[in-house]
Structures are given as C-alpha cells and as structure tokens.
DOVOMAR-628339 format. One record per atom (N, C-alpha, C, O): chain; residue number from 0; x, y, z; atom name. Coordinates in steps of 0.001 Angstrom, whole numbers, plus 500000, padded with zeros to 6 digits. Layout:
BEGIN
{paba 'A' NUM {X Y Z} 'CA'},
...
***
This chain:
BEGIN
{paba 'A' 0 {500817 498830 500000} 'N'},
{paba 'A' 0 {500000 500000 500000} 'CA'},
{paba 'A' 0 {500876 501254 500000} 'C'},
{paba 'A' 0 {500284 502260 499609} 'O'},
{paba 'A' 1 {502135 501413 500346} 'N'},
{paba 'A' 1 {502695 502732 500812} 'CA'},
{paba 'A' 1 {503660 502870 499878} 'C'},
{paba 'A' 1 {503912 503944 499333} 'O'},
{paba 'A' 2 {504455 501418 499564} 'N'},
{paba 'A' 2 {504572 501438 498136} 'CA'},
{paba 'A' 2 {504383 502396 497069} 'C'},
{paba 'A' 2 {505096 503352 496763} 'O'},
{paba 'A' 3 {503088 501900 496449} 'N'},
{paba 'A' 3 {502064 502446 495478} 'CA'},
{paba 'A' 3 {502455 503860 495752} 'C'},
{paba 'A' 3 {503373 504419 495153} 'O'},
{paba 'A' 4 {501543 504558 496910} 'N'},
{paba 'A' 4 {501068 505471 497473} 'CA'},
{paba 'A' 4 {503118 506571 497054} 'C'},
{paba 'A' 4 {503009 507716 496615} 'O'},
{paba 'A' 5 {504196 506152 497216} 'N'},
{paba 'A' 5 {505614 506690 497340} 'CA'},
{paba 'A' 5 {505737 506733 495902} 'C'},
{paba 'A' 5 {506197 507749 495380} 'O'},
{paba 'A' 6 {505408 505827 495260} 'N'},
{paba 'A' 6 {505879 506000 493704} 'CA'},
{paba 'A' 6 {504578 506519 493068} 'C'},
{paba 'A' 6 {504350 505837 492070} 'O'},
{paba 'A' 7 {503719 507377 493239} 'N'},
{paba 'A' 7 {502414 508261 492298} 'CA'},
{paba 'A' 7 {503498 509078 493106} 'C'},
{paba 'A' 7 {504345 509222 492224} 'O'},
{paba 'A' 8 {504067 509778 494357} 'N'},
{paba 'A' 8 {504241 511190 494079} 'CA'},
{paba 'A' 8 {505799 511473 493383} 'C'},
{paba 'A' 8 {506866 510925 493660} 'O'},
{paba 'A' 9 {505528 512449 492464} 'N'},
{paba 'A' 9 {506994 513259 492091} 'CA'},
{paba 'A' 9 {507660 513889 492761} 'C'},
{paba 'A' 9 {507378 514181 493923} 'O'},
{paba 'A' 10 {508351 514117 492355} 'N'},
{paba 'A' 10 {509290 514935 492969} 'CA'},
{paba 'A' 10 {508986 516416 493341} 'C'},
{paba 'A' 10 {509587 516972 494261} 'O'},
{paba 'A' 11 {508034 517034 492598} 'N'},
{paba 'A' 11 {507453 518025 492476} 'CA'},
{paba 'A' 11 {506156 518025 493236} 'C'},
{paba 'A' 11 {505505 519060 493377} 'O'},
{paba 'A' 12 {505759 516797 493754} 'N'},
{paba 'A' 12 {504893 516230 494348} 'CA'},
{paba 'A' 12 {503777 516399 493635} 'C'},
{paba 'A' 12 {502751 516474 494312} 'O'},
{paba 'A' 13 {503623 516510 492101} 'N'},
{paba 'A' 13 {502489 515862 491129} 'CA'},
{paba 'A' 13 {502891 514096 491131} 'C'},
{paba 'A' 13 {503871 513425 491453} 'O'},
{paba 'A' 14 {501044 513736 490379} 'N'},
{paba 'A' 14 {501271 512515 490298} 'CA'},
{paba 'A' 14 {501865 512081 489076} 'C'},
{paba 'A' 14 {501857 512739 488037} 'O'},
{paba 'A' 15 {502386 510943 489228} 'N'},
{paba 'A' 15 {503487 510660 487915} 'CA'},
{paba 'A' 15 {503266 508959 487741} 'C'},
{paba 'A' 15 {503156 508436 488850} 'O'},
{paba 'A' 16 {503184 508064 486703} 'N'},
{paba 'A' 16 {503221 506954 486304} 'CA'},
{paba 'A' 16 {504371 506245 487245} 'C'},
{paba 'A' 16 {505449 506829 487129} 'O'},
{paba 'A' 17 {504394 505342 487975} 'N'},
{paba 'A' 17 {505840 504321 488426} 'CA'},
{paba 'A' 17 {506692 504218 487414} 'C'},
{paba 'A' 17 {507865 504008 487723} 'O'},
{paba 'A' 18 {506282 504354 485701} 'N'},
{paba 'A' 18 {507589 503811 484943} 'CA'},
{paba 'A' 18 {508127 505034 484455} 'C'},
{paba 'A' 18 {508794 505029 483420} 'O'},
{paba 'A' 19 {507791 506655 485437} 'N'},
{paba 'A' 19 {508827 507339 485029} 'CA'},
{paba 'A' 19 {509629 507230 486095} 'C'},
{paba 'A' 19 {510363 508193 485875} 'O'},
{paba 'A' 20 {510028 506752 487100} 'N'},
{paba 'A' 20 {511015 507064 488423} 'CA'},
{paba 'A' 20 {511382 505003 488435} 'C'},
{paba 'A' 20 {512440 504611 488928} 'O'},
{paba 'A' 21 {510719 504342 488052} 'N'},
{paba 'A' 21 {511668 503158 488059} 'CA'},
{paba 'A' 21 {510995 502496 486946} 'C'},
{paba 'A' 21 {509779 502361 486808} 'O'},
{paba 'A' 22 {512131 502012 485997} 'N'},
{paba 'A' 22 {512011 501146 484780} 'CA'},
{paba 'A' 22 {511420 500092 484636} 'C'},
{paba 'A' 22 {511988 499202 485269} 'O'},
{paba 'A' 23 {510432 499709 484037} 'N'},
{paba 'A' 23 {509846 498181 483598} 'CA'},
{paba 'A' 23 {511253 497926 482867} 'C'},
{paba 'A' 23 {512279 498604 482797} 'O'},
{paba 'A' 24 {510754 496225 482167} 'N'},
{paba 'A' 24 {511993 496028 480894} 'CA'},
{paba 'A' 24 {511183 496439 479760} 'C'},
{paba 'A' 24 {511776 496257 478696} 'O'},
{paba 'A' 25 {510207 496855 479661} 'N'},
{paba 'A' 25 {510115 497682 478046} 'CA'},
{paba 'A' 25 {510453 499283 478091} 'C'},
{paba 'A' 25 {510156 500073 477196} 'O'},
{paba 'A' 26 {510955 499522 478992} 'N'},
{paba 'A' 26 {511196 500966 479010} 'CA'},
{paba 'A' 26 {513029 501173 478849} 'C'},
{paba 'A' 26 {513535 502275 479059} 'O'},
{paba 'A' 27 {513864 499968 478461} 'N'},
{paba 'A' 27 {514998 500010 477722} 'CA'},
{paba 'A' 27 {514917 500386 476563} 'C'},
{paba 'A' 27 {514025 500262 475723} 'O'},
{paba 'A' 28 {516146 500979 476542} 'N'},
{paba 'A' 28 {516621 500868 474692} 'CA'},
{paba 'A' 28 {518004 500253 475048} 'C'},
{paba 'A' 28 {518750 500149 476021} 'O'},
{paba 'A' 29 {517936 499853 473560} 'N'},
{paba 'A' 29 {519568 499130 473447} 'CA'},
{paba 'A' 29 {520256 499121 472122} 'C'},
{paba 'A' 29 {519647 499183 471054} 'O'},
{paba 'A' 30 {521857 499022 472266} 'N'},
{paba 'A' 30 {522009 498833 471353} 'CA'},
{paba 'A' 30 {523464 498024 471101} 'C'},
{paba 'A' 30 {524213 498115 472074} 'O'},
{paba 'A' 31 {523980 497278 470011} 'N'},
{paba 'A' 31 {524743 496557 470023} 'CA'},
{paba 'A' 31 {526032 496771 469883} 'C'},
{paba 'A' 31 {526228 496447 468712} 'O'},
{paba 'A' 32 {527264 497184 470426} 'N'},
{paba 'A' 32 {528068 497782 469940} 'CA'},
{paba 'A' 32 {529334 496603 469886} 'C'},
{paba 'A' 32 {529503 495537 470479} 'O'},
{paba 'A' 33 {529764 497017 469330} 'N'},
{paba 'A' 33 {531352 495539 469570} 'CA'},
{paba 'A' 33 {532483 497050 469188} 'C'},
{paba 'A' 33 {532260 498210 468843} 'O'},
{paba 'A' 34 {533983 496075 469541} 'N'},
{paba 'A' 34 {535349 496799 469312} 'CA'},
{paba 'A' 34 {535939 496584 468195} 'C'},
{paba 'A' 34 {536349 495459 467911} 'O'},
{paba 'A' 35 {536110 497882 467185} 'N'},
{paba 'A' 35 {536728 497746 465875} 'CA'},
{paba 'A' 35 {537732 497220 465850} 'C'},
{paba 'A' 35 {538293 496903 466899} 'O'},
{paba 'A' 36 {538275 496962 464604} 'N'},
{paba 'A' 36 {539296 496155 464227} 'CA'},
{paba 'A' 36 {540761 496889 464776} 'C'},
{paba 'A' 36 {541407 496048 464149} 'O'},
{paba 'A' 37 {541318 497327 465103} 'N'},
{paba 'A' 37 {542407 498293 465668} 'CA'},
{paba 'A' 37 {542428 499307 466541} 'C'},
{paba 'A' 37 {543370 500066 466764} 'O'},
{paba 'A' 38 {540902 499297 467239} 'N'},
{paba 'A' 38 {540660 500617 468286} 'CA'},
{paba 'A' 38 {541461 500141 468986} 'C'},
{paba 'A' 38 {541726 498951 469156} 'O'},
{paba 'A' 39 {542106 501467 469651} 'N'},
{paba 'A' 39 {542960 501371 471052} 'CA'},
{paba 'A' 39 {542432 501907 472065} 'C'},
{paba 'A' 39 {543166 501920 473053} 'O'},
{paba 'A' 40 {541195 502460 472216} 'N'},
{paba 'A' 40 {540681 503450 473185} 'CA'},
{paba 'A' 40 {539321 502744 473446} 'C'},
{paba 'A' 40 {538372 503331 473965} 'O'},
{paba 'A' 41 {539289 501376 473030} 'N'},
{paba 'A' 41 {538088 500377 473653} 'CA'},
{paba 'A' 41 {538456 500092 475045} 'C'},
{paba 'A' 41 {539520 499667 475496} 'O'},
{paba 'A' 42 {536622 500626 476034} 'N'},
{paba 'A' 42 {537231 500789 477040} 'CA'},
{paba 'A' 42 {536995 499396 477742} 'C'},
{paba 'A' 42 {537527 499378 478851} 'O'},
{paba 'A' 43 {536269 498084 477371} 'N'},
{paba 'A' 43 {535658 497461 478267} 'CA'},
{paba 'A' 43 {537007 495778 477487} 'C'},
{paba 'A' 43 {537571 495658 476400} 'O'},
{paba 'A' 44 {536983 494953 478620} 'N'},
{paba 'A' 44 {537561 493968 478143} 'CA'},
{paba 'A' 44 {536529 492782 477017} 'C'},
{paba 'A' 44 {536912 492081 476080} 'O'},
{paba 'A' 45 {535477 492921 477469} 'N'},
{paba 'A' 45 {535098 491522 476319} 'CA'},
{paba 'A' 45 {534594 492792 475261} 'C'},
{paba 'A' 45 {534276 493952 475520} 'O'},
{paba 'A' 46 {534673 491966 473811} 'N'},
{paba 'A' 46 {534846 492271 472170} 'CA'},
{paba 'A' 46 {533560 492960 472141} 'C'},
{paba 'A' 46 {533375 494007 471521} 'O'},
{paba 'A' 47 {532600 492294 472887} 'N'},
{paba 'A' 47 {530927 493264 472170} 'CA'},
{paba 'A' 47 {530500 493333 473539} 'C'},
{paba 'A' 47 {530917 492868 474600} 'O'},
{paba 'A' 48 {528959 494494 472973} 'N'},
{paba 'A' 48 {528050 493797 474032} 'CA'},
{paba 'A' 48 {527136 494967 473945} 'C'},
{paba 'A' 48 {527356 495589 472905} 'O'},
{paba 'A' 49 {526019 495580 474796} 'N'},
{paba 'A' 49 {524989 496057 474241} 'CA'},
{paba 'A' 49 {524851 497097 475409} 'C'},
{paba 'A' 49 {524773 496918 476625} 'O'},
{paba 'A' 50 {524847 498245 474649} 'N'},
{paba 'A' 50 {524540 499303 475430} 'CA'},
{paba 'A' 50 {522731 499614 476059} 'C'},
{paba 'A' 50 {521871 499410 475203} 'O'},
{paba 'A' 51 {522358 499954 477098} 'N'},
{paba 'A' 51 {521141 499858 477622} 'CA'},
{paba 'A' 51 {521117 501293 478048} 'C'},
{paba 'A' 51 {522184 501867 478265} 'O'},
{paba 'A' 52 {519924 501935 478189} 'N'},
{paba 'A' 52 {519352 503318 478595} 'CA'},
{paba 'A' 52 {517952 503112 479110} 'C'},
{paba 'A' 52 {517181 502295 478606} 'O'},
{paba 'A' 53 {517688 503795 480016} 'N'},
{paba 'A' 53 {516428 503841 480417} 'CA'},
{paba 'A' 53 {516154 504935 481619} 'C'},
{paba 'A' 53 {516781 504704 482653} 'O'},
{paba 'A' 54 {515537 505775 481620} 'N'},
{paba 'A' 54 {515576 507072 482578} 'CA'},
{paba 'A' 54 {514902 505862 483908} 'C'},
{paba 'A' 54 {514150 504888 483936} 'O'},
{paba 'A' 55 {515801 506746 484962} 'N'},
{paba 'A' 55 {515734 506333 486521} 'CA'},
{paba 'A' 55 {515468 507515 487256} 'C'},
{paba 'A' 55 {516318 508296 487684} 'O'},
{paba 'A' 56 {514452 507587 487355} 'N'},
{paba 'A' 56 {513919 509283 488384} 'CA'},
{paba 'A' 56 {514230 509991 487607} 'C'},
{paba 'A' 56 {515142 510675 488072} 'O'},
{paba 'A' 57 {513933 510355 486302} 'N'},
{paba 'A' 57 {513225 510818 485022} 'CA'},
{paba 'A' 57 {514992 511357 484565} 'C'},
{paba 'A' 57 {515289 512472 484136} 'O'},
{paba 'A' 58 {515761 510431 484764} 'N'},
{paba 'A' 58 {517297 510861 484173} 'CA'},
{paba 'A' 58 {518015 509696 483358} 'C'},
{paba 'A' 58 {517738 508569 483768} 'O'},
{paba 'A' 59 {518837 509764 482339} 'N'},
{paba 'A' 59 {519248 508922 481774} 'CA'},
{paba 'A' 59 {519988 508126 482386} 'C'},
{paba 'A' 59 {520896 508770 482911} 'O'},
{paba 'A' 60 {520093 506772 482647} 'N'},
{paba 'A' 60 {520925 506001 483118} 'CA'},
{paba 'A' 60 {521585 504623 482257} 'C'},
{paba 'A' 60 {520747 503787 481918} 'O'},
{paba 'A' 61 {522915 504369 481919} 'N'},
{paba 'A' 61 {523615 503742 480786} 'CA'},
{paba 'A' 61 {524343 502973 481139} 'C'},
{paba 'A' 61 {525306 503354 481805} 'O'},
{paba 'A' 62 {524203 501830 480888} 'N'},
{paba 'A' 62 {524757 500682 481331} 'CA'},
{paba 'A' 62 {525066 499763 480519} 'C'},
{paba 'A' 62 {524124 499434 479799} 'O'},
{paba 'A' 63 {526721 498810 480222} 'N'},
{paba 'A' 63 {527018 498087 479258} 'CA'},
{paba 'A' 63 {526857 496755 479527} 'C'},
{paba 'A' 63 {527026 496509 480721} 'O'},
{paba 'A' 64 {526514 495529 478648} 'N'},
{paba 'A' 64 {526273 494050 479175} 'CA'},
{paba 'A' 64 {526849 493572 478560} 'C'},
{paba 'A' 64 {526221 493386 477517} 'O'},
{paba 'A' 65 {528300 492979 478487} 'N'},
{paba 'A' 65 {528747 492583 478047} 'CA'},
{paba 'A' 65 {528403 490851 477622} 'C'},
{paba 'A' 65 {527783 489998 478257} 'O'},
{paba 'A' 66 {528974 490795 476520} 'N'},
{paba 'A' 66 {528616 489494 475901} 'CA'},
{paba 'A' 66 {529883 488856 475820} 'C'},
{paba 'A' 66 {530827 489100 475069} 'O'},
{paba 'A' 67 {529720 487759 476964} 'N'},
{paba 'A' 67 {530641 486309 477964} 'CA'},
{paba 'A' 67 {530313 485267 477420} 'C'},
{paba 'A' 67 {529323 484698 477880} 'O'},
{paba 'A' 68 {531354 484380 475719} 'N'},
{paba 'A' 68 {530872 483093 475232} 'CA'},
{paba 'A' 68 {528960 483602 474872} 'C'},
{paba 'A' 68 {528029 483252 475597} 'O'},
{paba 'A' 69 {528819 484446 473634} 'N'},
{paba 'A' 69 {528147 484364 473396} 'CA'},
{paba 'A' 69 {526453 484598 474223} 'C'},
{paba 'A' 69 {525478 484853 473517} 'O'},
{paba 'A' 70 {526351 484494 475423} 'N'},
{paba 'A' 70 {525845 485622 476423} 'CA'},
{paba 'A' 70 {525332 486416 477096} 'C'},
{paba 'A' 70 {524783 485711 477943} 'O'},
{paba 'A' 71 {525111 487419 477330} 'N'},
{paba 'A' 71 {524866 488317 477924} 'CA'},
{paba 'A' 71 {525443 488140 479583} 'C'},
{paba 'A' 71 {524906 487510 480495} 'O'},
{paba 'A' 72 {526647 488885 479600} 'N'},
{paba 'A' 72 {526979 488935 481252} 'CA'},
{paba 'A' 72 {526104 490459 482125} 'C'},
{paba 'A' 72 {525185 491186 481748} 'O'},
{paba 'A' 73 {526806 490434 483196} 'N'},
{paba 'A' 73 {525869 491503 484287} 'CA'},
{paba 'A' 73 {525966 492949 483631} 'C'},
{paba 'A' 73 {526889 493346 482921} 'O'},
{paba 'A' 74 {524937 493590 483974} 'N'},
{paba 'A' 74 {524735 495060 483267} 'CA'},
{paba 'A' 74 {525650 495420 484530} 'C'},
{paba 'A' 74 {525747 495029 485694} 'O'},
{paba 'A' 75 {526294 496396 483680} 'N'},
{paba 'A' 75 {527349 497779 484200} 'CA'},
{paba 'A' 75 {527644 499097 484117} 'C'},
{paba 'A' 75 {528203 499761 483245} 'O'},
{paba 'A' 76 {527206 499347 485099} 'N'},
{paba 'A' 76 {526772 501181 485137} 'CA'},
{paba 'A' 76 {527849 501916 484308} 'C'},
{paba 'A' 76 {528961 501542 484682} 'O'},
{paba 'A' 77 {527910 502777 483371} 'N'},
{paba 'A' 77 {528817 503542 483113} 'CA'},
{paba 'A' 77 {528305 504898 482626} 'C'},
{paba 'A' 77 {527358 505164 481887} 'O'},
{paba 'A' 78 {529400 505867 483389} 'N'},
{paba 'A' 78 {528523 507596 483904} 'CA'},
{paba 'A' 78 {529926 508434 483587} 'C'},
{paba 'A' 78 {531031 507956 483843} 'O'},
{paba 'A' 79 {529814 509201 483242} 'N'},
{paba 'A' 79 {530642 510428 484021} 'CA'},
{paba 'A' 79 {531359 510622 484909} 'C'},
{paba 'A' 79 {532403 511270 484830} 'O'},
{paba 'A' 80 {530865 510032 486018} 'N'},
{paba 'A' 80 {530816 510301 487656} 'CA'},
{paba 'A' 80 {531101 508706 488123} 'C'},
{paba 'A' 80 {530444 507670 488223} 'O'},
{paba 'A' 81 {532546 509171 488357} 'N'},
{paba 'A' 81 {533749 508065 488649} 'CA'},
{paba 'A' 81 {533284 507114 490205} 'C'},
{paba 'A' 81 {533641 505969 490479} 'O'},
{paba 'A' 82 {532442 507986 490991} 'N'},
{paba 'A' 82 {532302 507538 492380} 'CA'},
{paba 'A' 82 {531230 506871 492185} 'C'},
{paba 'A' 82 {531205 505704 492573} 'O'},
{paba 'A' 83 {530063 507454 491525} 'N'},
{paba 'A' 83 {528743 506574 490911} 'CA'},
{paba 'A' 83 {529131 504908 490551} 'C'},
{paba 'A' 83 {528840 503832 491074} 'O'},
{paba 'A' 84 {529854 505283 489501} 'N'},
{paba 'A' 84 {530294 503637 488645} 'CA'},
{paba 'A' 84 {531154 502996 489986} 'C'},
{paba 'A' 84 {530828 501906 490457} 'O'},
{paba 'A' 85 {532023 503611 490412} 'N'},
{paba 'A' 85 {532681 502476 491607} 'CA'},
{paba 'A' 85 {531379 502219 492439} 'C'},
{paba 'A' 85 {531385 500995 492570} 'O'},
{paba 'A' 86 {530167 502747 493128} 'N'},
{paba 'A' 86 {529633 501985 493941} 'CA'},
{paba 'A' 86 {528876 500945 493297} 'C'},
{paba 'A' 86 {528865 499736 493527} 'O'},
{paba 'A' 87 {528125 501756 492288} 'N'},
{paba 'A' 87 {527218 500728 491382} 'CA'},
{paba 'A' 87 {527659 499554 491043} 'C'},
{paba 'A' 87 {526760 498716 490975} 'O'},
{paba 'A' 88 {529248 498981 490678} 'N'},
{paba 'A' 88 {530003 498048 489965} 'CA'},
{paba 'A' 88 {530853 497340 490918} 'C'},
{paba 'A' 88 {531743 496652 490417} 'O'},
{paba 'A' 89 {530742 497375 492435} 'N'},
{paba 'A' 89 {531576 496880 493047} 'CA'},
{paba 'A' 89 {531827 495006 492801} 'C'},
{paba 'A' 89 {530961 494130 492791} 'O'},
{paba 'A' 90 {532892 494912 492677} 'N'},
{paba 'A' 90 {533162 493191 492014} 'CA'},
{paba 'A' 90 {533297 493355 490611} 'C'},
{paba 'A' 90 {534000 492604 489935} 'O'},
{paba 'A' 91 {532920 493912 490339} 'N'},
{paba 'A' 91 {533108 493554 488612} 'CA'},
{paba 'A' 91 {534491 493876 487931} 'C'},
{paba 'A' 91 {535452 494378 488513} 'O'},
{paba 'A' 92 {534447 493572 486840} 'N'},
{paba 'A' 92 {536133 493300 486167} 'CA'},
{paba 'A' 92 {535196 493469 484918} 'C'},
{paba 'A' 92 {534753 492533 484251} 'O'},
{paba 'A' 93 {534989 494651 484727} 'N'},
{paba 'A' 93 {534327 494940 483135} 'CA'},
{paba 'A' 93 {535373 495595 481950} 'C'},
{paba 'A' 93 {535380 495221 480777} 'O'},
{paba 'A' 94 {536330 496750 482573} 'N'},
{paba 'A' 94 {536816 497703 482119} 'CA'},
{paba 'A' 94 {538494 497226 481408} 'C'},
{paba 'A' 94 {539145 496193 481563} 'O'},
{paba 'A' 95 {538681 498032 480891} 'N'},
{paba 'A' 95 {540329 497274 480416} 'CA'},
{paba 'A' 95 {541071 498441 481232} 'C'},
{paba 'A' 95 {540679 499604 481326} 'O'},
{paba 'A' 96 {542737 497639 482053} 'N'},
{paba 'A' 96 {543446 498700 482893} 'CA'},
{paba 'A' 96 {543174 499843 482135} 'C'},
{paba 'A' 96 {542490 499901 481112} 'O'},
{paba 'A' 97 {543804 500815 482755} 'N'},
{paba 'A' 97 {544126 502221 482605} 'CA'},
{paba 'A' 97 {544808 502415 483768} 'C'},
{paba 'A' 97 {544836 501751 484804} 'O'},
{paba 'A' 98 {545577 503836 483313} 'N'},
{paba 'A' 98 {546722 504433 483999} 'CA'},
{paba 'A' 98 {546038 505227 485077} 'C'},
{paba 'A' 98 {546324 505121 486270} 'O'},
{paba 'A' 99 {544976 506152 484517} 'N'},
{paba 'A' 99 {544756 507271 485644} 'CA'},
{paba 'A' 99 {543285 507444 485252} 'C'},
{paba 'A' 99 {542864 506855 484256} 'O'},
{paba 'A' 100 {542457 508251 486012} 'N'},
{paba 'A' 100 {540956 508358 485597} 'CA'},
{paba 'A' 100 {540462 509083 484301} 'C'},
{paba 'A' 100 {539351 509022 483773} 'O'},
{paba 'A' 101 {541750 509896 483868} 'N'},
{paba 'A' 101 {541793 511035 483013} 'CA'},
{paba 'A' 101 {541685 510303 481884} 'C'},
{paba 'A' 101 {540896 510691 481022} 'O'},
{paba 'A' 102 {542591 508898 481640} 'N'},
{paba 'A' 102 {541973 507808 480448} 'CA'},
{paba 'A' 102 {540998 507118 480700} 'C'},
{paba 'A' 102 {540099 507365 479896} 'O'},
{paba 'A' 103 {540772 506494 481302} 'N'},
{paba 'A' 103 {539453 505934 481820} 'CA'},
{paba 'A' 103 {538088 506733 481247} 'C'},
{paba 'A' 103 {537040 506190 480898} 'O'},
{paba 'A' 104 {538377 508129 481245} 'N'},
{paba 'A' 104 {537312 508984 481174} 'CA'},
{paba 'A' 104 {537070 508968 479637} 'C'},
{paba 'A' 104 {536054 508640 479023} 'O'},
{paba 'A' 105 {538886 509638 478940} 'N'},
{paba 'A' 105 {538695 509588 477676} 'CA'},
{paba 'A' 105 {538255 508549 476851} 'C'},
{paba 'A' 105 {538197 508888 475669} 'O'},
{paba 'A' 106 {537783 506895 477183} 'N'},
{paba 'A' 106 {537804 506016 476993} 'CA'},
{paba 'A' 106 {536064 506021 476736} 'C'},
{paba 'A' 106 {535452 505946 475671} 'O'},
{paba 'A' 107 {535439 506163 478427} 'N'},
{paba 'A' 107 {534400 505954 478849} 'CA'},
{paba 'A' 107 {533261 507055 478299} 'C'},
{paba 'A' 107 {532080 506728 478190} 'O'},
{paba 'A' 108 {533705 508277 477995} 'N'},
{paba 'A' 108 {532490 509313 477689} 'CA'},
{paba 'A' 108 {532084 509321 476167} 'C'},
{paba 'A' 108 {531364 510015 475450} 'O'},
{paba 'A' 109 {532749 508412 476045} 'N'},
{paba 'A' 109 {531770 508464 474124} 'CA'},
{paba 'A' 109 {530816 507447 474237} 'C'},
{paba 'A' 109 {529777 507729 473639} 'O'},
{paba 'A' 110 {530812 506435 474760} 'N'},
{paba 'A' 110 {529902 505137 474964} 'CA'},
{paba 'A' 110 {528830 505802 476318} 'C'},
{paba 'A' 110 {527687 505347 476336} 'O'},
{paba 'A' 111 {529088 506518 477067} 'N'},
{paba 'A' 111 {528241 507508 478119} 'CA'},
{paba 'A' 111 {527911 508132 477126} 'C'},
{paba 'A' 111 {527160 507217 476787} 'O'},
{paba 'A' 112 {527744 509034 476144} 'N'},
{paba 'A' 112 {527502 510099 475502} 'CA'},
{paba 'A' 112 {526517 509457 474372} 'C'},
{paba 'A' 112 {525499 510053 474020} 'O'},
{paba 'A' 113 {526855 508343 473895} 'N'},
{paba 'A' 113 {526294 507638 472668} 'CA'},
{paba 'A' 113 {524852 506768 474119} 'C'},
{paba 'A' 113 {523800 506434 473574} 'O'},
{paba 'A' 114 {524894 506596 475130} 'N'},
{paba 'A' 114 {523885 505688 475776} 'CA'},
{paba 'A' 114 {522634 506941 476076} 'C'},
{paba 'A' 114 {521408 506838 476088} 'O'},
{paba 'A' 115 {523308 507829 476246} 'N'},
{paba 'A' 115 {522503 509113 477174} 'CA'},
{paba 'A' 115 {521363 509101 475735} 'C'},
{paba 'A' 115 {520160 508902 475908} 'O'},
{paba 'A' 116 {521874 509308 474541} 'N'},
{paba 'A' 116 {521707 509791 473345} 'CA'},
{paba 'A' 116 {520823 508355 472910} 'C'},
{paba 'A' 116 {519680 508540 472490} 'O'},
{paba 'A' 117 {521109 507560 472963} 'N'},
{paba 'A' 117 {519493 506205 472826} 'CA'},
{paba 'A' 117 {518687 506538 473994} 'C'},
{paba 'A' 117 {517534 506248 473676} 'O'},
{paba 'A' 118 {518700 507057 475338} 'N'},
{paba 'A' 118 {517138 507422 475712} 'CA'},
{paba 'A' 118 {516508 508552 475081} 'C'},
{paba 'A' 118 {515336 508906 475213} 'O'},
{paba 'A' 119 {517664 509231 474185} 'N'},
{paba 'A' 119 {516030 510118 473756} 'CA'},
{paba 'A' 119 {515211 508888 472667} 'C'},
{paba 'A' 119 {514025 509147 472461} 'O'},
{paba 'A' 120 {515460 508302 472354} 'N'},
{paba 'A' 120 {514684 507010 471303} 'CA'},
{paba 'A' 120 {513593 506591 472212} 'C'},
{paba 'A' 120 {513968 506881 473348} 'O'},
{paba 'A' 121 {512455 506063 472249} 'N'},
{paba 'A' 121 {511100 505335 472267} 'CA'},
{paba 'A' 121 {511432 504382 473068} 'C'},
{paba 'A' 121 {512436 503777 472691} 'O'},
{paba 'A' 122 {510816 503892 474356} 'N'},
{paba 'A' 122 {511198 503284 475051} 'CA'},
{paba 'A' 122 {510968 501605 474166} 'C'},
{paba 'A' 122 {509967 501272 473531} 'O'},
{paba 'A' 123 {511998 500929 474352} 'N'},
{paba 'A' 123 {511514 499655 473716} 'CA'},
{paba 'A' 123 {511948 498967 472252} 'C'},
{paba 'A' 123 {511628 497907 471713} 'O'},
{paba 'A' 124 {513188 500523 471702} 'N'},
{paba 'A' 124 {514002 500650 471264} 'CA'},
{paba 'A' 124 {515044 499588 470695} 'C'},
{paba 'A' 124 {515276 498881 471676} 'O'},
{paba 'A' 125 {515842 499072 469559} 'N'},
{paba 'A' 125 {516275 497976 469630} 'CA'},
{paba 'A' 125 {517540 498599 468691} 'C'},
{paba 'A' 125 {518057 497767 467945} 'O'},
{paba 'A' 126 {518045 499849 468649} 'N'},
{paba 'A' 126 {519137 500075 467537} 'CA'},
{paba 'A' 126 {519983 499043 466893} 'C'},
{paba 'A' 126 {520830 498453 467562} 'O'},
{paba 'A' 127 {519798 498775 465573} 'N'},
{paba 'A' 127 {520768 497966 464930} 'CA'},
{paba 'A' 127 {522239 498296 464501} 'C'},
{paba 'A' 127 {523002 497365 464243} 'O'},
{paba 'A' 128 {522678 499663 464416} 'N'},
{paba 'A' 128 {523860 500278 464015} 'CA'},
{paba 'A' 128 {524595 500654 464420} 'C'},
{paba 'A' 128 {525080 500053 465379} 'O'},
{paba 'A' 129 {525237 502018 463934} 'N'},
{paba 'A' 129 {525619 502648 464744} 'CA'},
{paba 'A' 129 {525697 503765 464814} 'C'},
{paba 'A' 129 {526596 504436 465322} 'O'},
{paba 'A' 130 {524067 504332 463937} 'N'},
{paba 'A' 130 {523226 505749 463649} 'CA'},
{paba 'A' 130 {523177 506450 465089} 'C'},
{paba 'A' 130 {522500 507477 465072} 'O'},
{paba 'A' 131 {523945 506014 466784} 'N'},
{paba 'A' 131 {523702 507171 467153} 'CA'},
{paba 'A' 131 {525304 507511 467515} 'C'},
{paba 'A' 131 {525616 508619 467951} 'O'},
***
C-alpha cells in the first residue's frame, strides 16, 4: 500500500506513472556495439556487448552488458561520475586497465555520451547500428 502510494508522488509532488522514476523492461533501449578492428581506446575487456538506457527518476541512466561466450553477462553502470560507477560496479572486472581516471574517462564518455543519446529514442528501442 505505501509502496504504490511513494511511487504516484513526484518529485514536484504531482502525480506521475511508476515507469517514470523506476524502469519496467520495456522501458529500455539498446544497442549493440562491439570493438573495431584496431581501436585502442576500447574501454571494456570483452569484444561486444549492448549498450542499455532507460531514465531512473526521470534521468538517463547507461549501462554496458557485456557478451561472455556468446551471452549476455551483468549490466554495468557507466557515467561520468567516477564515484557513481565504483559503487554501482563493486566486484566487477568489466573495464580494460588504465593508467589514471583522466583515460578511463577519455575512453568511457563516448559510449556515456552515445547511451545518454538512445534514451532520447522510444522506450523499447532495439538500435541495429551505429546511427547514434
């Protein structure tokens, strides 16, 4: 009951649908990305895997799933905001080393930038390319 009653109010304290402040699974988009033939600035260790978006308390949130033997391994937060992804990802071994955060970043904000950029797409979304 209180539930319910916590997710109708906004933030603004109008009423608002539950699937704008927490995601069903049709309210993903995705899309498939793998590592070119000679990139050096691929930031994640396995070859492909599928970028996911879906607003979380009406904000974009982007996360990679990598594909382990064909697949789908655990979704993995990836943001901007270096302290975000360390809590969200604790245990995981997604990323390839890096030296300092400053590569890490240069690595990480085009695949952040390209995920932010599939939630403006239709929730339910299935991008085949790599039109964004």
């Amino acid at each position: 009951m209180w539930t319910a009653a916590l997710l109708a109010i906004g933030i603004d304290g109008a009423a608002m649908p539950a699937g704008d402040v927490f995601p069903g699974v049709g309210d993903f988009r995705l899309q498939k990305i793998h590592r070119a033939a000679g990139e050096s600035e691929w930031p994640f260790v396995a070859e492909s895997g599928t970028l996911l978006c879906a607003l979380i308390l009406r904000k974009p949130a982007v996360y990679f799933v990598p594909e382990v033997g064909g697949a789908p391994g655990r979704a993995f937060v990836i943001d901007n905001d270096i302290t975000k992804m360390a809590f969200a990802n604790i245990g995981m071994t997604v990323l390839e080393p890096y030296d300092n955060f400053e590569q890490l970043l240069k690595r990480l904000i085009p695949y952040v930038t390209m995920g932010k950029r599939l939630c403006n797409q239709p929730p339910g979304t299935n991008v085949s390319g790599s039109e964004l």
